[in-house]
C-alpha positions as CSV (number, residue, x, y, z in Angstrom):
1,X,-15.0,40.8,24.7
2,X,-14.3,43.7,22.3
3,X,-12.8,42.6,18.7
4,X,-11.2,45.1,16.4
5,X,-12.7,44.9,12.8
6,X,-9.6,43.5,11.0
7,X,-9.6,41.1,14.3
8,X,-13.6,40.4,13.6
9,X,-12.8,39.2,10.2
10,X,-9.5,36.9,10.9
11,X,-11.6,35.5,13.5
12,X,-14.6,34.7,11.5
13,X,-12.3,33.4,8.6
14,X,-10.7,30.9,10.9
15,X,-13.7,30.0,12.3
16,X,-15.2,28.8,9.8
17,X,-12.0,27.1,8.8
18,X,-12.2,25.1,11.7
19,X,-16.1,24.7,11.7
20,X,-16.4,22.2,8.8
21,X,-19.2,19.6,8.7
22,X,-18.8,16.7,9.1
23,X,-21.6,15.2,12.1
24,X,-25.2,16.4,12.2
25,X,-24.8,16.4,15.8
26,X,-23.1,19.9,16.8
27,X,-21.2,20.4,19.6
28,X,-21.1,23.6,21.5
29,X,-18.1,26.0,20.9
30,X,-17.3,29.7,20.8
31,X,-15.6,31.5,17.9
32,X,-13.1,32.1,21.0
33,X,-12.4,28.9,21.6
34,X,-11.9,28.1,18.0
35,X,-9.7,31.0,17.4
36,X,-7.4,30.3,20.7
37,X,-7.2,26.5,18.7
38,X,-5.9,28.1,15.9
39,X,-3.4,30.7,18.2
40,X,-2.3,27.4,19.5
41,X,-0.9,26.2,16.3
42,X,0.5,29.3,15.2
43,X,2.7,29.5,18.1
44,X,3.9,26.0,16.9
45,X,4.9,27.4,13.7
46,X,6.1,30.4,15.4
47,X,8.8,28.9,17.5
48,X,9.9,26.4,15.0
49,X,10.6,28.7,12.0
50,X,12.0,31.7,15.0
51,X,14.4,29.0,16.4
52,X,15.6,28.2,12.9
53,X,16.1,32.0,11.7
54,X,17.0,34.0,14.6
55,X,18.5,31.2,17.6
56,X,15.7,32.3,19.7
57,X,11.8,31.2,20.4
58,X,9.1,33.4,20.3
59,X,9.3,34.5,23.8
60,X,12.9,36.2,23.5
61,X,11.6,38.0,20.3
62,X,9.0,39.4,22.2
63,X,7.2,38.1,25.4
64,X,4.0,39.5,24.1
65,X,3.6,36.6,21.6
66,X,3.1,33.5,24.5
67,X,0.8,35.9,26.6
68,X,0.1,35.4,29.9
69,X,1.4,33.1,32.4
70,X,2.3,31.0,29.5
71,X,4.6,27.6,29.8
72,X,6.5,28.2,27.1
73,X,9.8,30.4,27.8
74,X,13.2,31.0,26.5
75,X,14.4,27.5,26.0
76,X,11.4,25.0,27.6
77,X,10.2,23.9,24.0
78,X,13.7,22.1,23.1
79,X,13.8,24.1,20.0
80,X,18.2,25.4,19.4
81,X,19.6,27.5,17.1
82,X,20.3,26.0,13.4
83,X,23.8,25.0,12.4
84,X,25.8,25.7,9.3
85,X,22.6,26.5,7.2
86,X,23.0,28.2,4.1
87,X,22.1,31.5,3.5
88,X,19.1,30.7,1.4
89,X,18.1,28.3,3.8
90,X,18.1,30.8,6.8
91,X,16.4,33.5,4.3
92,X,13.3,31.2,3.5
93,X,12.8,30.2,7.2
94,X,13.2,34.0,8.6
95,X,10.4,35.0,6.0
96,X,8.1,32.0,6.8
97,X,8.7,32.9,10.9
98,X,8.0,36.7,10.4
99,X,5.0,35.1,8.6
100,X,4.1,32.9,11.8
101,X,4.8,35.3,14.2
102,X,2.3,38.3,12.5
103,X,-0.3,35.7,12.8
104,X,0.2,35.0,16.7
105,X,0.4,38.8,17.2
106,X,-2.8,39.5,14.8
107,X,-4.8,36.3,16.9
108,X,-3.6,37.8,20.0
109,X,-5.0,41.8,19.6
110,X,-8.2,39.8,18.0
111,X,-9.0,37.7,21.1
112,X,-7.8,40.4,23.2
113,X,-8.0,39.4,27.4
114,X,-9.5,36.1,26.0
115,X,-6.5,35.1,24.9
116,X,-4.9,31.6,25.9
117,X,-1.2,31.6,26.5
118,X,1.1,29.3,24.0
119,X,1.0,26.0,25.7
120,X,3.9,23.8,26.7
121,X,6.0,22.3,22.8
122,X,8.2,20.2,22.5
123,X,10.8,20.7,19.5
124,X,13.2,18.8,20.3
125,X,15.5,17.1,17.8
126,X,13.9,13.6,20.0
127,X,10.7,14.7,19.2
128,X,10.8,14.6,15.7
129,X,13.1,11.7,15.1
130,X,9.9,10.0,17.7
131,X,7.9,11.7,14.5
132,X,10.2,9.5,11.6
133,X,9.7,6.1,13.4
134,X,6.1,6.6,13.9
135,X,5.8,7.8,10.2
136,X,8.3,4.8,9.0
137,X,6.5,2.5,11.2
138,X,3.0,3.4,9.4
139,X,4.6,2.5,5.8
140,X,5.5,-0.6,7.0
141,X,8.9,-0.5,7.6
142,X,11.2,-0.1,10.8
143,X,14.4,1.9,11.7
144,X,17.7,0.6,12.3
145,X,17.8,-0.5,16.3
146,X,21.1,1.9,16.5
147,X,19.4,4.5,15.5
148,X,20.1,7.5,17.8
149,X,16.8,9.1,19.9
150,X,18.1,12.2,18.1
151,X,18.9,11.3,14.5
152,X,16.3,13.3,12.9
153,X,17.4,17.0,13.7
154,X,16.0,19.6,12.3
155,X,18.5,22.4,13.7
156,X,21.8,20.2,12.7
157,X,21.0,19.1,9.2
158,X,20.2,21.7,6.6
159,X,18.0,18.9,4.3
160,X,16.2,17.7,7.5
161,X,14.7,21.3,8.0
162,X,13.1,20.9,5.1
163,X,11.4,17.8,5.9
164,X,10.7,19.1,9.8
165,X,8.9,22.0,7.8
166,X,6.4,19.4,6.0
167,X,5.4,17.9,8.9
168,X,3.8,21.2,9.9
169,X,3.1,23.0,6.4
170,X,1.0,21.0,4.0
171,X,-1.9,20.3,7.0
172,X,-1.8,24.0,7.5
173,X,-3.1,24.5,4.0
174,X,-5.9,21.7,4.3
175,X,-7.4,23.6,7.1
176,X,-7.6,26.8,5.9
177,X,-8.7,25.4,2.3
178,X,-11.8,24.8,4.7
179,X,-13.1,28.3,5.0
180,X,-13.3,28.9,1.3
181,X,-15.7,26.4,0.9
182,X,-18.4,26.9,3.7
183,X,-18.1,31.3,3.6
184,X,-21.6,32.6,2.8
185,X,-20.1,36.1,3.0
186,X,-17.7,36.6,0.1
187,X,-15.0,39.3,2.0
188,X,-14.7,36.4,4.7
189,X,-14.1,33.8,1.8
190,X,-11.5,36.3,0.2
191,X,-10.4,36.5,3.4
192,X,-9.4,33.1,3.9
193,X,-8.3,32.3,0.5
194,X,-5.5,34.8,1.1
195,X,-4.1,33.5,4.3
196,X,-4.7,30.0,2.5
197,X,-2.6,31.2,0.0
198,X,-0.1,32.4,2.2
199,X,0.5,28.4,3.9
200,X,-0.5,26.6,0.5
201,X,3.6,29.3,-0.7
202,X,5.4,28.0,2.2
203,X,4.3,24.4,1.5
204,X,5.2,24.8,-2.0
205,X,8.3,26.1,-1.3
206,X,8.9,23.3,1.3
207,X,8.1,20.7,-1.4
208,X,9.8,22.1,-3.9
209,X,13.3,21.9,-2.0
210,X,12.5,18.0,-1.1
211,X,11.8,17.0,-4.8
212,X,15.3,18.2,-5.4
213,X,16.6,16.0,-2.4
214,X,14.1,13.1,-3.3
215,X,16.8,10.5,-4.2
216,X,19.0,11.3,-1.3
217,X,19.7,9.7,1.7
218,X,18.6,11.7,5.0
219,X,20.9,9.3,6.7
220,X,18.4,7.4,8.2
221,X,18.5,3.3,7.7
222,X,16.0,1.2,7.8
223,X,16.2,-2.6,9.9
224,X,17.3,-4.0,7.0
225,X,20.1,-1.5,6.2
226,X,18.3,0.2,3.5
227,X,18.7,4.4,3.1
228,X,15.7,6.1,3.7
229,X,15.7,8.5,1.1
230,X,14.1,11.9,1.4
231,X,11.1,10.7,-1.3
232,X,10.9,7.4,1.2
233,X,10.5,10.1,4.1
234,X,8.1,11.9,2.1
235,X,5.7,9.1,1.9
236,X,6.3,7.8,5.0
237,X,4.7,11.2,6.3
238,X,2.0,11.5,4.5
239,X,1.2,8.1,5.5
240,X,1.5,8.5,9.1
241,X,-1.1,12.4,8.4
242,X,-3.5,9.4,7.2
243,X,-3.2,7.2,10.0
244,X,-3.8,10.0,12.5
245,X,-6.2,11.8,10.8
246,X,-8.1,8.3,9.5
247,X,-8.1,9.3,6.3
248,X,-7.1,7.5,2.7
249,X,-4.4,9.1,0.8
250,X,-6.5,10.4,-2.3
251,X,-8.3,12.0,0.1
252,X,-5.9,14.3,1.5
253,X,-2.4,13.9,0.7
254,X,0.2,14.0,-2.5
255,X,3.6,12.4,-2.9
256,X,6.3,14.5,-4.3
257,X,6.3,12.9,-7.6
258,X,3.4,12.6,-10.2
259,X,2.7,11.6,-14.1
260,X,2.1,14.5,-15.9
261,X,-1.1,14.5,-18.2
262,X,0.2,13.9,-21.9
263,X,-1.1,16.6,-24.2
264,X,2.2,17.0,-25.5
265,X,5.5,14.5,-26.7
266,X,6.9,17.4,-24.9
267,X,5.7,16.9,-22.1
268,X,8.2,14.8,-19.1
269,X,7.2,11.3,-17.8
270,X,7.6,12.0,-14.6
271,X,7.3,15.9,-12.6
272,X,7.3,17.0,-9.0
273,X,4.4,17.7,-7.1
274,X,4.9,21.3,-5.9
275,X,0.9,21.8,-4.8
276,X,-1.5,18.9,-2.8
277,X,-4.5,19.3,-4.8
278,X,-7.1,17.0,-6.0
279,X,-7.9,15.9,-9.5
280,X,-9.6,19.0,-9.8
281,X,-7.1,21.1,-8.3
282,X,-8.4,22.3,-5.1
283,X,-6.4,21.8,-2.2
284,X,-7.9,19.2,0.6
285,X,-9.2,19.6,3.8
286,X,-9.2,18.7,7.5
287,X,-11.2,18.8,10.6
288,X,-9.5,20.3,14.1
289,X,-9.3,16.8,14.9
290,X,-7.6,15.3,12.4
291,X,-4.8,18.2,12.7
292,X,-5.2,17.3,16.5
293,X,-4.5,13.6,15.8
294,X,-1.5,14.6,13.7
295,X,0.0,17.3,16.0
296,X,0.1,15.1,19.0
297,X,1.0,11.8,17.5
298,X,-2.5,9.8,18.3
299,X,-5.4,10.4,19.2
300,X,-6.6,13.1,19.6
301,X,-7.9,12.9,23.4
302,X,-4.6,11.9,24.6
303,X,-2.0,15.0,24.8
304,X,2.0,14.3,23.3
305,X,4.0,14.8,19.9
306,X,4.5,18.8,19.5
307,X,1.8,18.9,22.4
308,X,3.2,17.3,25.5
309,X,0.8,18.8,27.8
310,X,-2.1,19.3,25.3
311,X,-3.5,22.7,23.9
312,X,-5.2,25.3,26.1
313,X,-8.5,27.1,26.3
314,X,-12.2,24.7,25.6
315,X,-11.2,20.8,26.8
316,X,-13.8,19.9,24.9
317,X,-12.4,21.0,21.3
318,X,-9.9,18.2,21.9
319,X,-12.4,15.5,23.2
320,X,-15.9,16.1,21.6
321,X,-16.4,13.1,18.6
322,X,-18.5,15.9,16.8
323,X,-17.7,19.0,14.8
324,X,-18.7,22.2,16.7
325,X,-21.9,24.1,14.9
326,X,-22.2,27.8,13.6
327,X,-24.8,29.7,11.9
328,X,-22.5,30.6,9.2
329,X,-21.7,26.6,8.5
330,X,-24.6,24.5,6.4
331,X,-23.8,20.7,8.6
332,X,-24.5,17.6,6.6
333,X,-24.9,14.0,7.9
């Protein structure tokens, strides 16, 4: 296979984005199969944000971006048109989606023939209201037993965009925080800091619209009749990214509310939290199989969530219990 030299550089960037240590045993994987991984997700992204702005997937804006004998067509991912959204609302998502869909198009000339098609995705509004009880259900609590299979819908309620878009945009930064950290080669590190920096704006963005909703109710109600505010659904999501991706929240995640360090008696009590970052302000990071444990909703070897019929390409990048080696990544024990 032939890569382009813009396509050489995305594909070493996310490569070693998706190559971070974490076993001293290595498993064996091509920069191929790590890129069609990360083609995978971006066609996740892709649709979404498409079906949102335009009333269309990915495949009716241009057949190109599933490739080949793919699964995914005009209307299989159960992804609809938005309702009724404001204009701002639609403006953000068509920017973020013209976002998603350059990346599928730039993975795609970079992979060339070696391409994997977009695999099956479910997007339904069922699919993510299965997404709020497992996410309420990991903070302890459980949703009202009249609760519809469809009462979380991302394409009929304006505020539950917002928190659809969460779901998908602050593990997208944690991954490509990755590559910054392990790049010997300081263009590929620039590289990836820039199409990190591209994801950690959308999450901001994202977050920054939910602080303003955090004491509202999405119209979800708990068993025992309590709202679940948008703050509540907050937590309960970055909860549920730990429970997938066994991992403890100070390792990973960020609530939408913090206390402000006190330098100042002008300085507020209380302040959103627009960026995940640690205590040193660096923004986290996952493996591929944490972000495969989230994506489909458990573990990672069995396929559902986003992912009814798992990702394409290397069977092994979903099943292997070690992080894949490359010369370009120092492992540790």
């Amino acid at each position: 296979m032939k890569f382009t030299a813009a396509g050489t550089i995305l594909l070493a960037a996310i490569s070693a984005i998706l190559l971070l240590p974490s076993s001293a045993t290595a498993a064996t994987f091509t920069d191929t199969d790590i890129l069609n991984f990360a083609l995978q997700l971006e066609c996740l992204e892709a649709e979404f944000y498409s079906w949102i702005s335009a009333g269309k997937g990915i495949y009716s804006v241009d057949p190109a971006l599933v490739g080949t004998s793919s699964n995914l067509t005009a209307t299989s991912s159960g992804a609809r048109a938005s309702q009724s959204f404001s204009a701002q609302a639609l403006a953000y998502a068509t920017e973020i989606a013209e976002d998603e869909r350059n990346h599928v198009s730039f993975l795609r000339k970079a992979l060339g023939s070696s391409a994997v098609a977009c695999p099956s995705l479910s997007l339904g509004a069922a699919t993510f209201t299965t997404a709020a009880r497992a996410a309420v259900g990991a903070a302890g609590l459980t949703l009202a037993a009249n609760t519809s299979a469809t009462a979380f819908d991302p394409y009929g309620v304006e505020d539950h965009f917002w928190l659809a878009a969460f779901i998908f945009e602050d593990v997208g930064v944690t991954a490509y925080n990755g590559a910054v950290s392990v790049l010997a080669d300081a263009s590929l590190s620039s590289t990836a800091s820039g199409v990190g920096a591209i994801e950690a704006m959308h999450a901001a963005v994202v977050r920054s619209k939910l602080y303003a909703l955090m004491d509202q109710p999405t119209g979800l109600k708990t068993s025992s009749g309590s709202d679940v505010t948008y703050g509540a659904a907050v937590g309960a999501i970055t909860k549920l990214r730990d429970v997938l991706g066994g991992t403890s929240s100070a390792s990973v995640e960020n609530a939408l509310t913090r206390t402000p360090v006190a330098y100042s008696t002008s300085v507020p009590s209380s302040g959103p939290v627009l960026f995940a970052v640690n205590s040193n302000g660096v923004a986290y990071v996952r493996s591929p199989y944490q972000v495969l444990n989230i994506v489909y909703f458990s573990d990672k070897t069995v396929p559902g969530g986003f992912f009814p019929n798992g990702v394409n390409g290397n069977s092994a990048l979903a099943s292997s219990s070690s992080m894949p080696a490359n010369k370009r990544c120092a492992t540790t024990s």
